[in-house]
C-alpha atoms as one frame of an Amber mdcrd trajectory, in Angstrom:
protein
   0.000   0.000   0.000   0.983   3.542  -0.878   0.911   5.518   2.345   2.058
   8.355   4.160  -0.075   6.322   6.093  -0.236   8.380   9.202  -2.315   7.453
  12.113  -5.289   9.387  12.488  -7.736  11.303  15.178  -9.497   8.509  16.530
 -11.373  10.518  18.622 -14.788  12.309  17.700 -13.824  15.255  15.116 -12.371
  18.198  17.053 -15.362  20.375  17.508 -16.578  17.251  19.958 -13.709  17.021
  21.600 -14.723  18.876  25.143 -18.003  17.565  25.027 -16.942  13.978  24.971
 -13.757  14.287  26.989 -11.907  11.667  25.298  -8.395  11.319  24.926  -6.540
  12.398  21.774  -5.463   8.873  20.472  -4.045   9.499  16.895  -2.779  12.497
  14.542  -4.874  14.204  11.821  -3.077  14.391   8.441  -3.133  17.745   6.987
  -1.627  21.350   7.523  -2.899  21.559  11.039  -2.060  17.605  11.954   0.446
  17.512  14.638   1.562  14.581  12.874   1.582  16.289   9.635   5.500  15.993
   8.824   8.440  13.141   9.686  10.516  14.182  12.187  12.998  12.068  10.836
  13.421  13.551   8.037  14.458  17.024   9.798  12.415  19.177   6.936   9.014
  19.613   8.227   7.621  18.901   4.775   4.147  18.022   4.961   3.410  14.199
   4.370   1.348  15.472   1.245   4.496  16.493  -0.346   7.018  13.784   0.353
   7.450  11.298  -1.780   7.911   8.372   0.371   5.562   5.683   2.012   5.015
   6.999   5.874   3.337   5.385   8.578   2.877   6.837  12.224   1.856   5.749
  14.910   1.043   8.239  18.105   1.315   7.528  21.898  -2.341   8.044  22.639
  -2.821   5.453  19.700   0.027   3.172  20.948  -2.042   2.865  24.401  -5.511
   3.005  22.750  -4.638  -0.502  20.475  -2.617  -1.691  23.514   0.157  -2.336
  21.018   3.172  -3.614  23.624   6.113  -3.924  21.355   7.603  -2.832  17.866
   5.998  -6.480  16.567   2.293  -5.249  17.292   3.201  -1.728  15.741   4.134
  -4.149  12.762   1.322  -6.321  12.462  -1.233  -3.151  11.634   1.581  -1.592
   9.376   1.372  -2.239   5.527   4.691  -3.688   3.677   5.798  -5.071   6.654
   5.589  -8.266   8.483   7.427  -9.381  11.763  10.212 -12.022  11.555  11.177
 -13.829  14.712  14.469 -12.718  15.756  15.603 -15.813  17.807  13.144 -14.901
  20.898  15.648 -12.113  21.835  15.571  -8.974  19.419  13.026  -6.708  17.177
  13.403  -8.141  13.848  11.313  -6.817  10.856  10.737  -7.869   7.117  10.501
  -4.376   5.316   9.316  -4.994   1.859  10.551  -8.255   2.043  13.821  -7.141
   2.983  14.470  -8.470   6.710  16.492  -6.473   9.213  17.450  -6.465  13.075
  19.341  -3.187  12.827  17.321  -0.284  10.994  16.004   1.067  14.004  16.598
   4.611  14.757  15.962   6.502  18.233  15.131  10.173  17.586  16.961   9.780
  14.074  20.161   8.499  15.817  20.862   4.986  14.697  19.795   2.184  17.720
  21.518  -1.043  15.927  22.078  -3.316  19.096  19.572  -6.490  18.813  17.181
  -6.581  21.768  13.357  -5.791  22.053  12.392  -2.241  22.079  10.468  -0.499
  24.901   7.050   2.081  23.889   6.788   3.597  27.345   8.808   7.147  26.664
   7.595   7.411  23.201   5.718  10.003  21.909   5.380   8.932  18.360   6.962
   5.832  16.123   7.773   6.531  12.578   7.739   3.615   9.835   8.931   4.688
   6.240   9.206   2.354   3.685  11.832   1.997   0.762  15.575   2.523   1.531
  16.474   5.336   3.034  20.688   5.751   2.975  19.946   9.414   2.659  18.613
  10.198   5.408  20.071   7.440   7.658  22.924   5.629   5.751  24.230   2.647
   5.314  21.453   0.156   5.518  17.508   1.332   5.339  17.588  -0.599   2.928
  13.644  -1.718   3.484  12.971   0.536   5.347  13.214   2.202   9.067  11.421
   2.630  12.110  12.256   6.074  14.169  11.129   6.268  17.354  10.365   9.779
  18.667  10.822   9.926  22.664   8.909  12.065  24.984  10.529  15.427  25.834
  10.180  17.946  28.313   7.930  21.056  27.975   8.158  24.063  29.458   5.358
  25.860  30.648   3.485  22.732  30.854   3.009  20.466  34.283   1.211  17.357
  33.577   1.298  13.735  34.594   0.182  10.136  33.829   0.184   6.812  35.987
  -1.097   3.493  33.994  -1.037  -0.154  35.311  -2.090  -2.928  33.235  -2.229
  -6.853  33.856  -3.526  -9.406  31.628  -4.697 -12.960  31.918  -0.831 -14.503
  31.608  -0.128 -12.738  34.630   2.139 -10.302  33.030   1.843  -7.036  34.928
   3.226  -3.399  34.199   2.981   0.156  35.717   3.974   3.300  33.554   4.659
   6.550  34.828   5.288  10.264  32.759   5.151  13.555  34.650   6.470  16.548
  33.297   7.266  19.960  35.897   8.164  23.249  34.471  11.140  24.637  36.347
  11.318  27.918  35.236   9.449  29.980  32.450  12.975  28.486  30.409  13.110
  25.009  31.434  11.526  21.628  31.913  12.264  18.409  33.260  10.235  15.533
  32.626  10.309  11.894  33.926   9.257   8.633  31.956   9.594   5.414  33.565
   8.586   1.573  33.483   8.078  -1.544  35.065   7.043  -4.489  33.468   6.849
  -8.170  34.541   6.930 -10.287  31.696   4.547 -13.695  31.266   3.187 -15.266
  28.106   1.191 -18.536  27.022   4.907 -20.827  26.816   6.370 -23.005  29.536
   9.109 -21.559  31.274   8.603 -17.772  29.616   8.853 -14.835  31.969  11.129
 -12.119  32.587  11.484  -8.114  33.628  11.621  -4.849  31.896  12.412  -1.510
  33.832  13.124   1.554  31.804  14.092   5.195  33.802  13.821   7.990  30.868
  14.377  11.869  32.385  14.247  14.515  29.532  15.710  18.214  30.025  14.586
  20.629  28.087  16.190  24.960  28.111  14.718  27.437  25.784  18.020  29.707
  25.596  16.022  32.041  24.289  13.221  32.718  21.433  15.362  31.035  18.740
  17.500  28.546  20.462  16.870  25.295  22.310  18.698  22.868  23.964  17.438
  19.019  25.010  19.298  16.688  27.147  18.034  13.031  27.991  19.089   9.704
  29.495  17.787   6.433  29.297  18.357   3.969  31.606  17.241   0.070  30.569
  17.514  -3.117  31.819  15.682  -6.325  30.509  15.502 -10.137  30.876  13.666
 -12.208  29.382  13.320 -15.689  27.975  14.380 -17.128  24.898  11.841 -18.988
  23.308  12.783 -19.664  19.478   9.660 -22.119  18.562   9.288 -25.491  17.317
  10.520 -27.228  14.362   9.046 -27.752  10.997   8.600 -30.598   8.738  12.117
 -32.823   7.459  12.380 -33.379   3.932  12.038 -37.235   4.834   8.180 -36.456
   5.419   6.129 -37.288   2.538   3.266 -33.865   2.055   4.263 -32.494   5.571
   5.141 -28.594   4.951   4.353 -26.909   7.626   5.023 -26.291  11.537   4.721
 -30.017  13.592   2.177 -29.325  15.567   2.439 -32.439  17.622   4.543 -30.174
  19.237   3.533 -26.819  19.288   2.701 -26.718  23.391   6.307 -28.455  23.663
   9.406 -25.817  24.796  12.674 -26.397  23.266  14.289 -24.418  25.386  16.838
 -24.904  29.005  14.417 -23.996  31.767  17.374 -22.105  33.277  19.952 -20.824
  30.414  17.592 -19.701  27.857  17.623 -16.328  28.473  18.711 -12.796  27.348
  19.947 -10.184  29.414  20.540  -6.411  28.614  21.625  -3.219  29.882  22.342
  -0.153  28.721  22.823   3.431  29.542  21.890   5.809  26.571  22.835   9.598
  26.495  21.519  12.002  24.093  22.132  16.123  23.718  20.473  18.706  20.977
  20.880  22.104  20.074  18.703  23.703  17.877  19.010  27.171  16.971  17.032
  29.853  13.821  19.501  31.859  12.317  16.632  34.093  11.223  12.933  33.099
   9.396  14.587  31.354   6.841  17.800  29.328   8.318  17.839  27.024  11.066
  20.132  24.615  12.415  21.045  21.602  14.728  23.221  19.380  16.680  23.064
  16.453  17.946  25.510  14.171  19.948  24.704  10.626  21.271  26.354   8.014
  23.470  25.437   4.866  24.005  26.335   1.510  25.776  25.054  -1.715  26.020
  25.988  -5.250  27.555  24.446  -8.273  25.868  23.616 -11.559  26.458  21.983
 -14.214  24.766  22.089 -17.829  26.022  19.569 -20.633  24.128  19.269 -24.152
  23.580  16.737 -24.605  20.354  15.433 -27.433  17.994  17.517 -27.239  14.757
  15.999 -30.022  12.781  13.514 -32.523  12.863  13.323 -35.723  11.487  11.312
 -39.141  11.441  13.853 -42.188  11.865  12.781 -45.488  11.498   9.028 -44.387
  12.250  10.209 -42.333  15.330   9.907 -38.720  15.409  13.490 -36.974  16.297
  13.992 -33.310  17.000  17.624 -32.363  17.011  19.089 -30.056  19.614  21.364
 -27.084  19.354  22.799 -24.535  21.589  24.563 -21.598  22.349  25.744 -18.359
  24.268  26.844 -15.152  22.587  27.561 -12.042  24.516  27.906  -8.353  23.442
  29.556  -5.311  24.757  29.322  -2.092  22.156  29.488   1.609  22.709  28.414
   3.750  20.046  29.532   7.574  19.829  27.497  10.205  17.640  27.887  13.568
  16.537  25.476  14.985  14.275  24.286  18.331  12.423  22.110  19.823  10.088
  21.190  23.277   8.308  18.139  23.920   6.656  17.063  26.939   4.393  14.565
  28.325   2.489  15.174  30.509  -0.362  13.933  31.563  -3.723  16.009  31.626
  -6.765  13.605  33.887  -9.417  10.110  32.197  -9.143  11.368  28.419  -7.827
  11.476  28.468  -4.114  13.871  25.948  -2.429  13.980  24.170   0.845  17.528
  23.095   1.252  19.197  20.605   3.805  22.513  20.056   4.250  24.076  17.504
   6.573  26.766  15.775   8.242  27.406  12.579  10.646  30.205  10.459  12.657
  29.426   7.449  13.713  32.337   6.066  15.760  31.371   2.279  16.869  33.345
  -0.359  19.197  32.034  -3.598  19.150  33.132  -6.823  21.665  31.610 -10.416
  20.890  31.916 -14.190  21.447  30.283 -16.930  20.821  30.647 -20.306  22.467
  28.838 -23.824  21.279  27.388 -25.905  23.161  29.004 -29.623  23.558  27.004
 -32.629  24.102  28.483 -35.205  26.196  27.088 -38.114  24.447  29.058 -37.565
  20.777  31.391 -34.051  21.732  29.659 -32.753  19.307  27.287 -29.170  19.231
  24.180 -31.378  18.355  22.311 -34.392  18.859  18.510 -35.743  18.408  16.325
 -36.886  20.750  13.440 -39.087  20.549   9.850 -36.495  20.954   8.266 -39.265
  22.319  10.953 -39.697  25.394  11.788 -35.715  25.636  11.651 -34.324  28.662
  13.036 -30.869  28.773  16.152 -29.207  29.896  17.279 -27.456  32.738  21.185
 -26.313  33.411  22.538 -28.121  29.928  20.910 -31.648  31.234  18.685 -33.155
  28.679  16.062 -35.000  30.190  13.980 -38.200  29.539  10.108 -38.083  29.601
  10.700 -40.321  33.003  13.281 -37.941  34.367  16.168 -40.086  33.385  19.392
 -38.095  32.426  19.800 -38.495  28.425  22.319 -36.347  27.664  24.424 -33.267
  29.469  25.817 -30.027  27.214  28.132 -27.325  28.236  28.937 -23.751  26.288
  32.234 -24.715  26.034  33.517 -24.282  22.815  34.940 -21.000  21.867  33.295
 -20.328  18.159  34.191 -16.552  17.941  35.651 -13.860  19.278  36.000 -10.597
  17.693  37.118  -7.079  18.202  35.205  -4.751  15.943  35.892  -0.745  15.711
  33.910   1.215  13.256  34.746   4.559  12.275  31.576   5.881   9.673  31.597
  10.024   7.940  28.806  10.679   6.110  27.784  13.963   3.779  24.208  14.618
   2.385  22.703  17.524   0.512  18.935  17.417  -0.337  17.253  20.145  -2.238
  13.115  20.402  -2.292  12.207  22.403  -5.584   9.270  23.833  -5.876   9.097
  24.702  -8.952   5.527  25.532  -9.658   2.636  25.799  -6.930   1.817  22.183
  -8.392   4.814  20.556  -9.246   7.857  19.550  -6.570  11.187  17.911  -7.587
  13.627  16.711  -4.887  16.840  15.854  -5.784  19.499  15.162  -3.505  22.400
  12.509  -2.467  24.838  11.274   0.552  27.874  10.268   0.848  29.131   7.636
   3.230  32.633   6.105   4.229  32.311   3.340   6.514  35.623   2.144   7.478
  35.493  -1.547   9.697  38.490  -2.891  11.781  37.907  -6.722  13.134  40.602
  -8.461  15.337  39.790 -12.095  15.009  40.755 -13.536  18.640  40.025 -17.063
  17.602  42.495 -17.311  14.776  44.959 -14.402  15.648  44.224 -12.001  12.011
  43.247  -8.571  11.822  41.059  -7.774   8.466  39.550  -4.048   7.608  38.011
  -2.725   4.702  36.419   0.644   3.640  33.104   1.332   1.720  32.797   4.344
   0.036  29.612   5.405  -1.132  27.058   7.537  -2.578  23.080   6.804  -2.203
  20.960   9.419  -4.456  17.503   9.914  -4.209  14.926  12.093  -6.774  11.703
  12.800  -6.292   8.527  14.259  -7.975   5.711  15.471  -6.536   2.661  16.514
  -8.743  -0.770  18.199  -7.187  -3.420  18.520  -9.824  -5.768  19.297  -7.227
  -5.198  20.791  -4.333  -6.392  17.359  -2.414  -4.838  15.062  -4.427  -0.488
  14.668  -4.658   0.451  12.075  -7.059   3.988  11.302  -6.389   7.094   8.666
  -8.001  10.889   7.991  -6.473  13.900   6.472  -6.604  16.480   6.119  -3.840
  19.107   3.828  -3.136  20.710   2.271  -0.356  24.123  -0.562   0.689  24.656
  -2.696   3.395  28.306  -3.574   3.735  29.173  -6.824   3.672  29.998  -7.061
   7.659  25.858  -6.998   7.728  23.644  -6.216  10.265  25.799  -6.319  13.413
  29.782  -6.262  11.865  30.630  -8.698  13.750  33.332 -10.181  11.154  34.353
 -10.118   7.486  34.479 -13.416   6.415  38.391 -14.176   4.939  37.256 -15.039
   1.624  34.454 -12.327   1.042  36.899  -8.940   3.015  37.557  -7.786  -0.537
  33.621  -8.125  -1.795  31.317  -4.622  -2.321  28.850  -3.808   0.064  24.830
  -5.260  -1.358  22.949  -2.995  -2.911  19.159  -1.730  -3.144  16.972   0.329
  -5.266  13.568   1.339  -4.833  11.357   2.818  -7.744   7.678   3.863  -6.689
   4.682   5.480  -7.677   2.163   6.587  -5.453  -1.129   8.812  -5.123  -2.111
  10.622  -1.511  -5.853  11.576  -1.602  -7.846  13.269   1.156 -11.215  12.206
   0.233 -12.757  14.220   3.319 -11.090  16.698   5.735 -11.054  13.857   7.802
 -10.808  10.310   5.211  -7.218   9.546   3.438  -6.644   7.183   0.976  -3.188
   6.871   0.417  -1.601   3.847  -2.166   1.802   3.179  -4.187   3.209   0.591
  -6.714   6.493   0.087  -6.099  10.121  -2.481  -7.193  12.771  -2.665  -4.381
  15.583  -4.311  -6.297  18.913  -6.196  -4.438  22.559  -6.926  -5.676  24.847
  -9.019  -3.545  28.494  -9.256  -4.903  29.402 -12.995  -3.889  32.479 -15.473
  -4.337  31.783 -17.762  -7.014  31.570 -21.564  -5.790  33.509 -22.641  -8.365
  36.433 -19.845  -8.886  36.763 -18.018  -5.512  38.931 -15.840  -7.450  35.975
 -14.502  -9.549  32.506 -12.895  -8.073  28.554 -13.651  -8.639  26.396 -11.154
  -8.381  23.252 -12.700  -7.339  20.341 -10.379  -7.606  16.899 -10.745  -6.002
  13.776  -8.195  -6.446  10.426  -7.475  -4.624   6.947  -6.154  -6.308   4.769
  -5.180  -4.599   1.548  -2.858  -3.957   0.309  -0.792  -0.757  -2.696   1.230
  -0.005  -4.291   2.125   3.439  -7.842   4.211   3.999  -7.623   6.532   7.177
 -10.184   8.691   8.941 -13.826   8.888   9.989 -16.358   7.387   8.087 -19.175
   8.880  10.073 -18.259  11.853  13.428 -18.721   8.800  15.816 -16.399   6.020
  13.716 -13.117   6.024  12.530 -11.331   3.216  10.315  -7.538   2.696   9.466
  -7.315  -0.095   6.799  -4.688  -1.605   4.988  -3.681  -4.134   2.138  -0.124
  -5.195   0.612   0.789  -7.540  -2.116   4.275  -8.730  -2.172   6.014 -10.755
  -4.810   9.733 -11.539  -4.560  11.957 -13.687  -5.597  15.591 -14.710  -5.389
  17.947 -15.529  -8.184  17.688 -19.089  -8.181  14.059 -19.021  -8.606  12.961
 -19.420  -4.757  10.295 -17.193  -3.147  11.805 -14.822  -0.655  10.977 -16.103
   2.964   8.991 -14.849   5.219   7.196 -12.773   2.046   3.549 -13.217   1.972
   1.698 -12.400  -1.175  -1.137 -10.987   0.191  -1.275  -9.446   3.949  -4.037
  -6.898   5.573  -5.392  -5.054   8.443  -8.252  -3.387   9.585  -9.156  -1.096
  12.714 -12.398  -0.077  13.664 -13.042   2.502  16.802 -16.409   3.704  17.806
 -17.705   6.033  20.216 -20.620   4.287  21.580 -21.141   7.003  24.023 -19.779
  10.279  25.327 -17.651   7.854  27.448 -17.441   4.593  25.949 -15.603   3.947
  22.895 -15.097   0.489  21.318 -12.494  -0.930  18.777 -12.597  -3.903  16.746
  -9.254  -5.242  14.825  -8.641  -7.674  11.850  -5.018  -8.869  10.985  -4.701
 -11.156   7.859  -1.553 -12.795   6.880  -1.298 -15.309   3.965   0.847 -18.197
   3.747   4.927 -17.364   3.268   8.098 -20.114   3.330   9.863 -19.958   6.614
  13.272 -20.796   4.954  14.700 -19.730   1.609  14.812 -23.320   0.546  11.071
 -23.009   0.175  10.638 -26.248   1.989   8.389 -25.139   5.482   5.590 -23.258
   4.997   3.908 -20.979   7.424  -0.139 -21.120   7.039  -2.024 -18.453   6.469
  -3.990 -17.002   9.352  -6.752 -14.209  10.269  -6.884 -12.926  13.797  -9.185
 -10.834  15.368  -8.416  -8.305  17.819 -10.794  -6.265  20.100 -11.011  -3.365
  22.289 -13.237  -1.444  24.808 -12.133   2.085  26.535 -14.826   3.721  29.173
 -13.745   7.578  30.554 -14.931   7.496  34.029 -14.087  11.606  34.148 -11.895
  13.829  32.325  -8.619  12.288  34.194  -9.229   8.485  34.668  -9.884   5.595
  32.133 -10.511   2.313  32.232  -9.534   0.092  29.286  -9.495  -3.456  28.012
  -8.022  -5.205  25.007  -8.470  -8.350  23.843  -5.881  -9.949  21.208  -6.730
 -13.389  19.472 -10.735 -13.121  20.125 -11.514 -16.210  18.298  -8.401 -18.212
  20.008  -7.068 -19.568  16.581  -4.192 -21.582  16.545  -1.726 -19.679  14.167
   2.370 -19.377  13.755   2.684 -15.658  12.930   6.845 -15.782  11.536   9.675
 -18.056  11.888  13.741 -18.060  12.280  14.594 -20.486  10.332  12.488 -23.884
   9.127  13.231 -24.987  12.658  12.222 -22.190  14.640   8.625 -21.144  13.956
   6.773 -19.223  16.538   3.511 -20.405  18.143   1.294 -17.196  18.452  -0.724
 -15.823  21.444  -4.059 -18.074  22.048  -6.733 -15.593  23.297  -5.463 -13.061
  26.399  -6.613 -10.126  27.681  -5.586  -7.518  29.861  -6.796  -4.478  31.713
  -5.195  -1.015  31.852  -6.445   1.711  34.434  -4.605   4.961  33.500  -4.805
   8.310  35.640  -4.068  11.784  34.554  -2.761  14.559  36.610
């Protein structure tokens, strides 16, 4: 689907609001929407006049859906689908293009794998297409920017909200925000959350500490200072196996086993913490130049400890599920410095919006892996019988009877590497507007990403430097003053240390970084002041330099490509009922013939919200996911499935609201994205939970 799609007012129209007294739960799109521009994109052109697909997603909205992580932001987004991650990290299929690193916070990049808190947030932007312009290296999907909560000055105002559901998972939010001065603000965001879910042995903690700064210098100059302060440990549940090849027609998840854990009771688990400073200066040289700068430090300890199923397989009329383990850990500090000038200027009759930009991005990067070693065969794997599996605890593998069948250790020392990243980037972007119908955007950044690894397993030190330039143009065309029909082209690389750098492989240090290009056409209608169709056609295209099999001396470049189509309706149908729909159709395939995994053709959401009374408003919610491969051999598929979500929100006075949301109404039995063919997730049956927030 097309879409600035922007999350809308899903309150009564505005000239209701007082009467009603309900909460502001969504933005407007148009010249008075709050949400009306992307902050990441450090402009303030409004969403009508960018040529990109744009989703947002507001705080009020966040809590209204009872969306608790980036995955249930995902699942109502179009073009993008959730991907499992391992059971210890936000991972995302943009486009078909999967990711666990293009996530930025406040437009600084936020690459470490773990799971994402909402609590501080104040919006979360999702733009589709890659995006090395704006964000470099990578993007090249798309991005999600989260927007945190700042201080305001002149402003004191609090919130307190506890929810629990019906997995005894508990959580109590609190924001509060106290003008010091008639200059400056401080504001407080914290979290608590105890963690629970429908799988044996899942549970965990969350506590987030968020205070915001904010000094108005004076009438033209600003400066923000925050500090986040997270902790989390959770679980690691990475799913159950699919079919084995050996399996006449079975292509799907076993669910003989779906209630079954393949986990260690006690050393499945992922731990984080990390401390996260970020300053800004803003300043307006006069009406038509501004500028900022921003500087961010952040650091973050890692660890990730899992036994998993890895295959499954039926031997001699016996079902076997294989076991596999290991612990990584990860210590990274990230250092960056950022600025930006804007201006706005005429040359003759064409009127200009200019940006001009530059970033360092100075990264240090500490990881190991060890495997784990059965006792049985020294080896990192072995199968068990289902039949005679009894769980693990501690690296012991036990029977179904409690007898010991096998003991593992982390003991063997896989990797260890030493990664320091130095990254300079340049960008110029120029908005044209060069009649009162017809925008052109040209513009194009330049990156050098320079990687140093020290290999502690094997004793070598490789490096290698990327240099390169990601353009983007742009047309926007208004025929009517409601209507912006739009088409693009950007580009974006992902060097070939991937995600997370953690090593260049020996034999591919010398290879180019992969490449995408996006091409799309779109149309952004507002039908009413208060409906929006958006929709877009669009090609995201990949090249990925390789080593030929056969002549390591020569390369392959292996190309994939994704098709697909996007549109999403937002706004009030009638004053009392407001809709945000979606559909996407995705068609990709790699070079060797294979549908991309995790790619389903045909995906789609619906959310209904009603106000049944001056107090009582009701939502009802539709996701729809068809069938996609769970592997890029093609050989597990994961079924198609329609859930139905549900909501119910009652204002017992201007300050305090009670609220319920439902998820999985119907209690189907889905698998809603996978790892690998071995590691499928079993989704949520039906939960609820109830949220009582107070404002102050």
């Amino acid at each position: 689907m097309l879409s600035s799609t922007v999350a809308f007012a899903q309150t009564a129209p505005a000239e209701d609001d007082t009467a009603t007294g309900a909460l502001d739960t969504s933005v407007i799109v148009g010249t008075e929407g709050k949400a009306n521009e992307v902050i990441a994109f450090k402009t303030g052109t409004p969403l009508k006049d960018t040529p990109r697909s744009v989703s947002i997603f507001t705080a009020e909205e966040i809590k209204d859906r009872g969306f608790e992580s980036i995955a249930d932001i995902v699942d109502y987004t179009p073009g993008l689908t959730t991907s499992q991650g391992e059971g210890h990290r936000d991972s995302v299929v943009f486009r078909g293009v999967r990711s666990t690193a293009d996530f930025f916070l406040d437009g600084v990049r936020d690459d470490v794998q773990y799971y994402r808190g909402l609590y501080n947030l104040e919006r979360v932007e999702v733009l589709r297409g890659p995006s090395a312009l704006h964000f470099g290296r990578g993007g090249t999907g798309g991005v999600i920017n989260r927007v945190t909560k700042k201080a305001v000055v002149g402003e004191n105002f609090g919130n307190l909200t506890t929810t629990a559901d019906t997995f005894d998972a508990h959580s109590v939010a609190f924001d509060y925000n106290l003008t010091l001065s008639d200059k400056a603000a401080l504001r407080l965001n914290t979290n608590f959350e105890a963690l629970n879910n429908h799988r044996d042995f899942f549970d965990g903690e969350r506590f987030g500490f968020n205070p915001t700064f904010t000094y108005e210098i004076d009438t033209d100059t600003k400066f923000t200072l925050s500090y986040e302060y997270a902790d989390h440990e959770r679980f690691v549940d990475r799913g159950i196996p699919g079919e084995a090849s050996s399996i006449p027609g079975v292509r799907g998840p076993q669910r003989s086993v779906s209630t079954t854990t393949f986990g260690d009771s006690s050393l499945n688990t992922t731990e984080l913490e990390a401390h996260i400073f970020r300053a800004r200066l803003e300043h307006s040289f006069n009406d038509n130049w501004k500028g900022s700068v921003t500087g961010s430090f952040g650091k973050y300890n890692k660890l990730y400890s899992n036994y998993f199923a890895s295959d499954f397989r039926n031997q001699g009329g016996v079902d076997q599920v294989e076991l596999d383990g290991y612990v990584d850990t990860t210590d990274r500090e990230r250092f960056t410095l950022s600025g930006d000038l804007i201006g706005e200027f005429n040359t003759g009759k064409v009127a200009h919006k200019l940006l001009l930009g530059a970033e360092y991005i100075r990264t240090s990067s500490d990881q190991n892996r060890f495997n784990n070693v059965f006792a049985s065969n020294s080896d990192d794997q072995q199968f068990f019988d289902i039949a005679n599996f009894g769980g693990l605890r501690n690296g012991v593998v036990f029977g179904a009877d409690g007898s010991v069948l096998d003991t593992g250790t982390f003991s063997d020392l896989n990797d260890a590497t030493d990664v320091t990243i130095d990254a300079y980037s340049f960008y110029l972007q120029d908005e044209i507007a060069i009649t009162s119908k017809f925008d052109l955007i040209l513009g194009a950044r330049f990156d050098s990403f320079d990687i140093e690894v020290d290999n502690n397993v094997s004793g070598t030190r490789l490096s290698r430097t990327d240099d390169e330039v990601s353009p983007r143009v742009g047309i926007v065309y208004k025929p009517l003053e409601e209507v912006s029909l739009y088409a693009t082209y950007s580009e974006s690389f992902l060097p070939r240390s991937g995600d997370q750098f953690t090593d260049i492989d020996g034999g591919d240090d010398a290879l180019d970084p992969n490449t995408f290009s996006n091409l799309e056409f779109g149309v952004k209608w507002d039908i009413t002041d208060s409906l929006y169709l958006t929709a877009a056609a669009f090609r995201i295209d990949q090249r990925s330099p390789q080593a030929s099999s056969t002549n390591p001396g020569s390369l392959t470049v292996v190309e994939s490509e994704t098709d697909g189509f996007e549109f999403q309706l937002q706004g009030y149908i009638t004053d009392k009922w407001h809709i945000s729909a979606g559909y996407t159709y995705l068609d990709g395939d790699q070079a060797n013939g294979n549908r991309l995994r995790e790619l389903p053709r045909h995906s789609a959401s619906i959310w209904n919200r009603y106000q049944a009374t001056n107090k009582l408003n009701l939502g009802l919610g539709i996701v729809f996911q068809d069938e996609s491969f769970a592997d890029l051999g093609n050989t597990v598929v994961l079924p198609d499935f329609v859930r139905v979500d549900a909501a119910a929100s009652y204002d017992v006075s201007d300050s305090l609201r009670l609220q319920l949301n439902i998820e999985n109404l119907f209690d189907i039995n889905y698998f809603p994205n996978s790892h690998t063919a071995n590691n499928i997730t079993v989704g949520k049956p039906i939960s609820a939970s109830l949220s009582i927030s107070k404002s102050f």
